[in-house]
C-alpha positions in Angstrom: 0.0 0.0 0.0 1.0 3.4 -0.9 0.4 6.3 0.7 1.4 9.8 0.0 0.6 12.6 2.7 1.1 16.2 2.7 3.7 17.6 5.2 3.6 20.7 7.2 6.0 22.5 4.4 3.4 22.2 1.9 5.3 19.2 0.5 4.4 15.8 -0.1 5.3 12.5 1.1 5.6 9.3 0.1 5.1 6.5 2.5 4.9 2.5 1.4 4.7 -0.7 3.1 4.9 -4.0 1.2 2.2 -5.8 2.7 -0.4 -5.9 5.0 0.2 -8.4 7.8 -2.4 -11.1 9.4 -0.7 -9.6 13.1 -2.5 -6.5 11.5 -6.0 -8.1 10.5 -6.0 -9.9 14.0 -5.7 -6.3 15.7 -8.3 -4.9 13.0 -10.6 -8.1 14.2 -10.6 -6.8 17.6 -11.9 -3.5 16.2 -14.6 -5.1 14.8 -16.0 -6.6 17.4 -17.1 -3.9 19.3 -19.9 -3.5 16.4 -18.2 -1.2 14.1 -18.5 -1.2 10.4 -15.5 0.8 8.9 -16.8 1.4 6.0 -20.6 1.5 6.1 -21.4 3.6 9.3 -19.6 6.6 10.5 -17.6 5.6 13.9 -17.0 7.7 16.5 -14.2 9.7 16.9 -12.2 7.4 19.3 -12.9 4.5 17.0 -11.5 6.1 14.4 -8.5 6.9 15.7 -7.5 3.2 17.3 -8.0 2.0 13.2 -5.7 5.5 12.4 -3.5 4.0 15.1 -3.7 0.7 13.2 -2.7 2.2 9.7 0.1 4.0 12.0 1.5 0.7 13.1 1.0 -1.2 9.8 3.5 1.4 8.3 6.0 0.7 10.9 5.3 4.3 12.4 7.2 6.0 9.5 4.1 8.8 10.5 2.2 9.9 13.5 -1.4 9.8 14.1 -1.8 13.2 13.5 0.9 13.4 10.7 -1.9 10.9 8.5 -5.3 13.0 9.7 -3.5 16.5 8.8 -1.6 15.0 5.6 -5.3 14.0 3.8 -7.9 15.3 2.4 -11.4 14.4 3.8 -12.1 12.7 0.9 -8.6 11.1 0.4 -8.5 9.7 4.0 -11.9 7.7 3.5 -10.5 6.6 0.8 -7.6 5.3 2.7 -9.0 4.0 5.1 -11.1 2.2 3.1 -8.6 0.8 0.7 -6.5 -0.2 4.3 -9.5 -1.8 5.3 -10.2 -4.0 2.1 -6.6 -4.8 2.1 -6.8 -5.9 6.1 -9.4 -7.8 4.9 -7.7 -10.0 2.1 -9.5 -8.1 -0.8 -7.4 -7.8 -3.8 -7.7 -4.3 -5.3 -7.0 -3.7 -8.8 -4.3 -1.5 -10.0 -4.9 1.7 -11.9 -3.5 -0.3 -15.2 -5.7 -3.2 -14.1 -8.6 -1.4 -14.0 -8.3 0.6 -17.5 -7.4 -2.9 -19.2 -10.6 -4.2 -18.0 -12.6 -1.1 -19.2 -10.7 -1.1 -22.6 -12.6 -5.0 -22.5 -15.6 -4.0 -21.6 -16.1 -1.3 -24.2 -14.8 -4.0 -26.9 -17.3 -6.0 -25.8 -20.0 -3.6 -26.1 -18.7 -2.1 -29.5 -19.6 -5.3 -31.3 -21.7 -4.5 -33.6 -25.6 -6.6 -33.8 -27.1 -8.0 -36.9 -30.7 -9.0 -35.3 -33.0 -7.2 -37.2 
């Protein structure tokens, strides 16, 4: 997982970590079982920063806490956390290239001309 945050120069950052561990989707189990859906309800704000804390630690603590909630956009940190989320959970995600090789296919597909008549 990649992730690039914005720093308190104005600059941006580029963190990575080459996997996501199963010590990591054991922790992320325990967050789960005090009811809370990640991705479909909005948790409060101390659930949402033990699974920030959780991102935090997955990356080895190359960044604070409060280095990843100031170094996103709202709408890039949801999108984070979701992707850390799916990727905690053993969904594959599709690379950008991935993804526009399967739409190429699909509009192929639907190109094809009909001859019912």
């Amino acid at each position: 997982m990649i992730l690039k945050l914005k720093q308190v120069d104005g600059k941006e950052k580029e963190f990575q970590t080459p996997f996501i561990s199963a010590l990591t989707y054991r922790k992320y189990l325990k967050l789960k079982a005090n009811n809370v859906d990640y991705i479909r309800q909005n948790p409060t704000a101390d659930q949402l920063d033990e699974l920030v804390a959780l991102v935090v630690n997955a990356f080895n603590n190359q960044f604070t806490i409060d280095e990843f909630y100031a170094g996103l956009t709202t709408l890039e940190f949801r999108e984070k956390l979701i992707e850390f989320i799916l990727l905690t959970e053993g969904v594959p995600l599709a690379t950008e290239e991935e993804a526009m090789d399967e739409v190429k296919e699909q509009m192929e597909e639907d190109a094809t001309p009909s001859f019912d008549a």
